[in-house]
N, C-alpha and C positions, 0 to 999 in steps of 0.2 A: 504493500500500500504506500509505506513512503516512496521506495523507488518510482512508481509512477507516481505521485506529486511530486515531483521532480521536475518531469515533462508539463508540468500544469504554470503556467503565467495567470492567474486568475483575473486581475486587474486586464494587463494590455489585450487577455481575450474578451471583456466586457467590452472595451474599447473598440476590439477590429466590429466584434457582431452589430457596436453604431455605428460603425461608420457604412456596413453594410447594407443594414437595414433604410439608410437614407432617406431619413425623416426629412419632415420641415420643419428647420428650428427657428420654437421662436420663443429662444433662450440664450443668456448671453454664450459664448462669445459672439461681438457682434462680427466678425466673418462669417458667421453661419455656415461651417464645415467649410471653410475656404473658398466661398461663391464669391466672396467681397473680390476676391482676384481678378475674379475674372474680366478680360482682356487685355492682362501684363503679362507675358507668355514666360520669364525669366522669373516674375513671383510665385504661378504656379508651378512653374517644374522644381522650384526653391525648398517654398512652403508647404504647395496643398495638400501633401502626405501628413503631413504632421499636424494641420488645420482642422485632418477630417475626424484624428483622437481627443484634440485640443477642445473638451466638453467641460460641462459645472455638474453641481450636483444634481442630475437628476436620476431619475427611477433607473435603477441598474449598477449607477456609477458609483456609489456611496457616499460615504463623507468622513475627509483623512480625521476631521473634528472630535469625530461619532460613529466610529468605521464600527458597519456591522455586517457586512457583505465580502465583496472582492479584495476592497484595501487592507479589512480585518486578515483575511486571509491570505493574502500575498506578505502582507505582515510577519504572520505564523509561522509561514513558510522560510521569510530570511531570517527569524531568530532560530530557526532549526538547523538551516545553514549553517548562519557565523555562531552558533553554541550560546545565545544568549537565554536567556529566561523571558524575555519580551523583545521587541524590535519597534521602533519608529521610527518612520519614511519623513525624511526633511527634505523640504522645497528651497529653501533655503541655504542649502550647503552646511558645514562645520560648523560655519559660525553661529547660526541658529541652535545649534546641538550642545556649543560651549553655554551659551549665552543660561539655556534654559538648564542645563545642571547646575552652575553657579545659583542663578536664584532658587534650584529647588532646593539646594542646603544651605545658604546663606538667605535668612528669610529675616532678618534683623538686623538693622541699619548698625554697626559696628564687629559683625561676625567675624571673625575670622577665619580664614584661608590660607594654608600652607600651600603654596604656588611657585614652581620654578619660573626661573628669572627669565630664559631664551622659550615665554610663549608668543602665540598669537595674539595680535591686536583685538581679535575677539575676545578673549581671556580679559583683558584689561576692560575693557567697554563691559564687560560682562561682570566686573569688580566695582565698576562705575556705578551701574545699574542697581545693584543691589548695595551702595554704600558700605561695603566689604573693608575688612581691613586685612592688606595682604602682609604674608610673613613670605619672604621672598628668599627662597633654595637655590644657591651657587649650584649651576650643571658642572659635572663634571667633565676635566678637557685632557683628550689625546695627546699625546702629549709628541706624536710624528706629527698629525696633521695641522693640529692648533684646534681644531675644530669640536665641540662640544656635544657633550649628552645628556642625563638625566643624573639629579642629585647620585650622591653617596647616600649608601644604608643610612653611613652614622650622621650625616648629616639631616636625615629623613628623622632618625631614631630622636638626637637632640631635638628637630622638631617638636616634636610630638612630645619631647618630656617639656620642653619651655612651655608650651603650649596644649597643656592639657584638654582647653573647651576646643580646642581645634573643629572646625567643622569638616575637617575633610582634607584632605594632600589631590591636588591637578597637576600632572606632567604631561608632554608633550613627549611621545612616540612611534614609530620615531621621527629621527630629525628631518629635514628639509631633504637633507643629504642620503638620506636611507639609514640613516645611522641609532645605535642604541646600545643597551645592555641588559640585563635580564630585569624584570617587573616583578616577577613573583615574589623575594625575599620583602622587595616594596609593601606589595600588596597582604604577606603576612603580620607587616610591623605595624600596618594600617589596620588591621583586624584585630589585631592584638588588644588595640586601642580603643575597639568601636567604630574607628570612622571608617568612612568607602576611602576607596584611590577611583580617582575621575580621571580619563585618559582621551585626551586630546588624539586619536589613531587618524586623523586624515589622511597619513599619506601609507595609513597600513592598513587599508580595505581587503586586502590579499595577503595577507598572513594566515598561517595556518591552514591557508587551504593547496598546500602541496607541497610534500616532503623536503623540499632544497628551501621553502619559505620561513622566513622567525615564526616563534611562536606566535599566537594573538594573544593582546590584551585582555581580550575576554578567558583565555585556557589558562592566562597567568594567576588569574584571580579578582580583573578589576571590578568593580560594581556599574559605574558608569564608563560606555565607552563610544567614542562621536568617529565617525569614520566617513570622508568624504571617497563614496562611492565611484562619482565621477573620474576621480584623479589616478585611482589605477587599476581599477578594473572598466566597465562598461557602459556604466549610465550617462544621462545626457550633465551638463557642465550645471551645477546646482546638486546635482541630487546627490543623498549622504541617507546615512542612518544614525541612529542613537540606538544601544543596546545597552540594556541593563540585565541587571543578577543580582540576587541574595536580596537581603531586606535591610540593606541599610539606610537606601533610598527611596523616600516618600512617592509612591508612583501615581498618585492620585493627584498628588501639586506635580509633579512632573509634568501630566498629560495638561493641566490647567495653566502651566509656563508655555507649554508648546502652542497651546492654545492663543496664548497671547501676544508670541513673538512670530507665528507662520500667518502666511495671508490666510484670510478668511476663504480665498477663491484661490487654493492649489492650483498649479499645471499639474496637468492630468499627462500629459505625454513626461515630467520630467520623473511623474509614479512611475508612469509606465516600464521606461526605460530602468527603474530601482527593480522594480518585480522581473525584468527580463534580463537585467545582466545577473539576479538571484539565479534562476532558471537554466542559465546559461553554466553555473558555475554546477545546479546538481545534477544537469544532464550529461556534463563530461569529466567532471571529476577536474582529477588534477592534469589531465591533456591538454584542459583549456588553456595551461602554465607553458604547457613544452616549447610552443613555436617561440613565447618572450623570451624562456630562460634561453635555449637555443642560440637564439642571436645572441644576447648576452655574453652568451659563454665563450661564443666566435669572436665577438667584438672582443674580449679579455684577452684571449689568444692571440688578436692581430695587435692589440698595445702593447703586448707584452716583444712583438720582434718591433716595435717603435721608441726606441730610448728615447726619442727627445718627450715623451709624453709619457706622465705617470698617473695611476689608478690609485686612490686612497682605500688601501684594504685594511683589517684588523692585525693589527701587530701580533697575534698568535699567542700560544702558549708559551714561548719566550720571550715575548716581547713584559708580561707581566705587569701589562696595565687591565685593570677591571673597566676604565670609562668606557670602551669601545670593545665587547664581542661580536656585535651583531652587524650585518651589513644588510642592506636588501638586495637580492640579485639584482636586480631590475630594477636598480638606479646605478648608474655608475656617474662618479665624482674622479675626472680627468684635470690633471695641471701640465703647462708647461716645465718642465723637471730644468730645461735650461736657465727659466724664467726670464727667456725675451718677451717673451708676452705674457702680460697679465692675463687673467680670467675676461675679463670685460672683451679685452682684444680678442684674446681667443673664441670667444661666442662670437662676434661680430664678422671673424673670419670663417667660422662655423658656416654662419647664418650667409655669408655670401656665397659657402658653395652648395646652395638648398638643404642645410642639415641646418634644424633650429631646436637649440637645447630648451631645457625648462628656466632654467637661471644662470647665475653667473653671479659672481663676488669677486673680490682683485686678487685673488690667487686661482680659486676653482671655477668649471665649468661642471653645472649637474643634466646628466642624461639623463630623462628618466622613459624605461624601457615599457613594455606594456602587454597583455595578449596578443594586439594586434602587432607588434612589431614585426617585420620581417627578415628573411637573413637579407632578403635584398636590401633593405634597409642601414643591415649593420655594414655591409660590403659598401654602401655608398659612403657611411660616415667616415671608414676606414681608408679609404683613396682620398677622402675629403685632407683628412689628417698627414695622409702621405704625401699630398700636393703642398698644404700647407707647411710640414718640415719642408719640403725640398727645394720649394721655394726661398727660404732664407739658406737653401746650402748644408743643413744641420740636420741632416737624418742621422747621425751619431754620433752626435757632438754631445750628447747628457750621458756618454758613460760614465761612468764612475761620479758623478754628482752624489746631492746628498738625495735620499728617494723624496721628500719633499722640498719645495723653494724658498719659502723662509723659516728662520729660527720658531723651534717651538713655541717659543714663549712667546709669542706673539700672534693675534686674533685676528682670524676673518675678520671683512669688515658687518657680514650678515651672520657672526657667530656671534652671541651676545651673551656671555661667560662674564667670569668674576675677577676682574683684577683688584689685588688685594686690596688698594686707596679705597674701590669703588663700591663694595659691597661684601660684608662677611659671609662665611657658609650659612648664617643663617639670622636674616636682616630681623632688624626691628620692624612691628607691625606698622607698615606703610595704609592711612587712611584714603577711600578713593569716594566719590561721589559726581554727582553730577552739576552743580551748582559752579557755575562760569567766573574767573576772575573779572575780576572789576576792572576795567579798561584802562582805569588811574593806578592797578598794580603792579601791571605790565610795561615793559620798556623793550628798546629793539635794538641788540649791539652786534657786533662782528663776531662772526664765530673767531677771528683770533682773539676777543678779548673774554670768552665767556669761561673760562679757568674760574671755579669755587660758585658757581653765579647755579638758581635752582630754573631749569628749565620750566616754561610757561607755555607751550606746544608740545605736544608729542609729533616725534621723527620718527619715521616708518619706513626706512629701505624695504622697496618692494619692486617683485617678492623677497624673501616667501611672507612679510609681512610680520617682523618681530620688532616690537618697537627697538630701538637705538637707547630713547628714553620717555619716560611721560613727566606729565605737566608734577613738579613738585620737585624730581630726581634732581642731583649735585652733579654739575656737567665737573668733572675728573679731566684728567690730564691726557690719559687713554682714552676718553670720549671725544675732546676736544680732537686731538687727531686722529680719531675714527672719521668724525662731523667734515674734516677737510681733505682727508681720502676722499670723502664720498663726494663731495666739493667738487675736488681735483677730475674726478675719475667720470663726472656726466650721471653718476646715479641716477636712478627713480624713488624720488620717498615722499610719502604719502604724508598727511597732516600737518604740516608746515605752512606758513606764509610764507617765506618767500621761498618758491622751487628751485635756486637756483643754489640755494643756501650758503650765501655771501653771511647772511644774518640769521639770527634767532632772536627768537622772543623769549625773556625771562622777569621774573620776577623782581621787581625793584628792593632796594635794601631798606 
């Protein structure tokens, strides 16, 4: 019986049999199955496919609100999938997902939150919203790459004893980068305690579902887990889920958070596409993995005869660092090893010879790999790379270098770790709310001049969108010339006046 619900889409089959049946609607949307098109011959062959599932709540469709039908049950079916104990379809992506676990355990304007330092900008907005007081966890850092991961035990453990009423420990899982290390011991220290572990898994929707993949968050033990579907397995760009377990967390303000933060009028095609990349993954197993890892593993293999180009992998059991065990196949994190080219340049020369990565920081460039990727895919990247060395003459010119391009001690500019000035392993409770500075608070100086000054904007290098800082934080010495790499470098970051980031705004003395 389960094997065949397997083969069952419940939802996007409600959906094909309307758009079959070819009513006349006179319900929103106002396309009315995509007739509004008609006579832009580039709209229809664009849109009308997707116009003719794109319905509201009527008789058949349910309601994501008040699911008691197909949504209910395409539901069911992805928390039997991903191993949760219930499952909710988010139209709104991750952020949606963060937003509404923060308010379901922080329901009291001063709560506290054990929250690592290198989260999403949702996290913070979601710390906002519920006038949360954050207790801020130094991630632990690699110490080949630079590049950062999830607190230490003991740093989690101190937590938790400074901070007895704690409402709960949020990490991010993993990184940007594919990167992590085990959850489990986490999520016992957490339990030990009473509280849940809330785990940010966006960019680990495909964990656990096939043997060469990390564990999941949910098999590690976490209570709450947000996983943006979209970004590595198959649903359309928005869709995610939220997956809970055990009883730590309130599921009835849960469902009344989500209620309050998703539109009242879901896309129906972005369910759709949640219930059928579910479907996709129980009708083939773990084959659905082979064609991504595949290339993957090709791609490794052809960097691996490219010395001017290195692959950030775990330092191994000699290397004997805990921050970094876990890599995802299916993101590979590529540097210049000679380091004539930054990260940024190297995307940009990527991106000219039709290969366009996910990100870029001034050392790394991140690939991130997919079901659909091809070998033909990885064979293009791989000439792309080969053109690119031979071009500057340096197809083995990085022998013997050091395997990364700068000194350890020193941070991405989108890795947002702990240096010592700037934050201890485990900050004092940072107050967040929503109430705006007074315009007579604020002042606007040069970022050369903003040394010891409390930022009054939050800075957003984006992606993957982890703040830099927010409004209140001590711009550090390390910040400051973080703020003018990014400067220097053409960034994108989000929340700022001015984009160009000559200046900042902070708070007057």
């Amino acid at each position: 019986m389960e094997e065949e619900s397997n083969h069952v889409a419940p939802l996007y089959e409600a959906l094909r049999r309307y758009r079959e049946k070819k009513d006349a609607s006179f319900h929103v949307p106002g396309h009315k199955n995509g007739q509004a098109l008609c006579g832009d011959e580039r709209a229809i062959h664009d849109l009308a496919r997707v116009m003719e599932i794109d319905v509201t709540e009527i008789t058949g469709t349910d309601d994501l609100h008040h699911p008691e039908g197909v949504i209910r049950e395409a539901q069911e079916l992805a928390a039997a999938q991903f191993g949760a104990e219930e499952t909710f379809f988010l139209v709104g992506g991750s952020t949606a997902g963060n937003l509404a676990l923060i308010l379901s355990v922080c329901t009291t304007p001063g709560d506290v939150l054990l929250v690592q330092r290198n989260v999403h900008k949702s996290v913070i907005h979601g710390l906002m919203l519920a006038g949360a007081h954050a207790v801020f966890l130094a991630p632990q850092q690699d110490a080949g790459s630079g590049l950062a991961t999830i607190p230490s035990g003991a740093a989690v453990r101190e937590a938790l004893r400074r901070y007895p009423g704690a409402k709960g420990l949020l990490l991010t899982h993993p990184s940007y980068y594919g990167m992590g290390s085990p959850l489990r011991p986490l999520a016992e220290l957490c339990h030990a305690h009473g509280v849940p572990l809330l785990v940010d898994e966006a960019h680990g929707a495909h964990f656990g579902q096939h043997p060469a993949l990390p564990e999941s968050a949910l098999a590690a033990g976490a209570d709450g887990v947000v996983q943006s579907t979209h970004k590595m397995l198959a649903a359309l760009t928005m869709g995610a889920m939220l997956h809970v377990q055990g009883g730590l967390l309130d599921r009835a303000l849960l469902r009344q958070r989500l209620a309050m933060l998703q539109s009242s009028s879901p896309s129906y095609p972005i369910m759709a596409s949640l219930d059928l990349s579910r479907s996709l993954l129980g009708t083939q197993g773990p084959a659905f993995f082979e064609g991504g890892l595949a290339a993957a593993a090709h791609l490794r293999r052809g960097l691996a005869k490219l010395p001017r180009f290195g692959v950030v992998a775990p330092p191994g059991a000699s290397g004997g660092a805990a921050a970094y065990t876990i890599q995802d196949p299916l993101k590979l994190v590529i540097f210049d090893a000679s380091a004539a080219l930054t990260g940024y340049e190297l995307h940009e020369r990527l991106e000219a010879e039709g290969c366009v990565p996910e990100m870029s920081d001034d050392r790394y460039v991140v690939l991130a790999l997919g079901p659909g990727t091809s070998m033909e895919d990885a064979e293009r990247l791989l000439q792309a790379l080969v053109r690119i060395a031979d071009e500057a003459g340096q197809l083995g010119n990085a022998v013997g270098r050091s395997p990364y391009p700068v000194p350890a001690d020193e941070l991405s500019t989108w890795n947002i770790a702990a240096d010592e000035d700037r934050l201890s392993v485990v900050s004092e409770p940072v107050p967040f709310g929503l109430t705006p500075l007074n315009p007579a608070e604020i002042e606007v100086i040069s970022i050369q001049d903003s040394l010891g000054r409390q930022a009054a904007e939050m800075i957003i290098p984006y992606p993957p969108g982890i703040p830099l800082l927010y409004p209140g934080e001590t711009i550090t010495e390390a910040v400051r010339q973080q703020l003018l790499t990014l400067r220097d470098s053409g960034a994108k970051c989000q929340g700022l006046a001015d984009p160009r980031l000559r200046t900042i705004q902070v708070k007057k003395r």
